[in-house]
C-alpha positions, 0 to 999 in steps of 0.5 A: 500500500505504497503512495501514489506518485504525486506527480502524477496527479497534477496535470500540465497547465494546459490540462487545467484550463482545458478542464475549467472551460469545459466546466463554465461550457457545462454550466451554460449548457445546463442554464441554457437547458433550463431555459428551454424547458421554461420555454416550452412549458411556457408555450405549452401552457398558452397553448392550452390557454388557447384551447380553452379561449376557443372553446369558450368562444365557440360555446358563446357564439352558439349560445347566442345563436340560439338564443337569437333564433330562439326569440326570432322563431319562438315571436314568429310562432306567437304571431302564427297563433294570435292569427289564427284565434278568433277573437 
């Protein structure tokens, strides 16, 4: 159970900065990875917004459509009747 040699384990100054610019690459990669998530967790949530809105939409529009031929045929029907009653 001899010692390491100690020179061994220290790399050439080159060896260094080469490790510590893979590092700082390594940490912008990841906040850039993280970045990205939010994003498309962003766009995925406005997406279903979106649905939504439209569906909403969608649901008003024919209410109001029917509301509307509702009053129009349901007064037409009223008129039709009061014609034919004798007074």
């Amino acid at each position: 159970m001899g010692k390491r040699d100690s020179s061994a384990q220290h790399c050439a100054p080159v060896d260094q900065y080469r490790k510590q610019i893979g590092k700082q690459d390594w940490k912008k990669s990841r906040k850039d990875v993280k970045l990205m998530k939010n994003r498309s967790e962003q766009d995925s949530q406005s997406t279903a917004q979106q649905i939504v809105l439209m569906l909403g939409v969608a649901i008003a529009v024919l209410s109001s459509l029917y509301v509307l031929l509702f009053w129009y045929l349901g007064a037409a029907s009223l008129d039709e009747v009061k014609e034919e009653r004798p007074v």
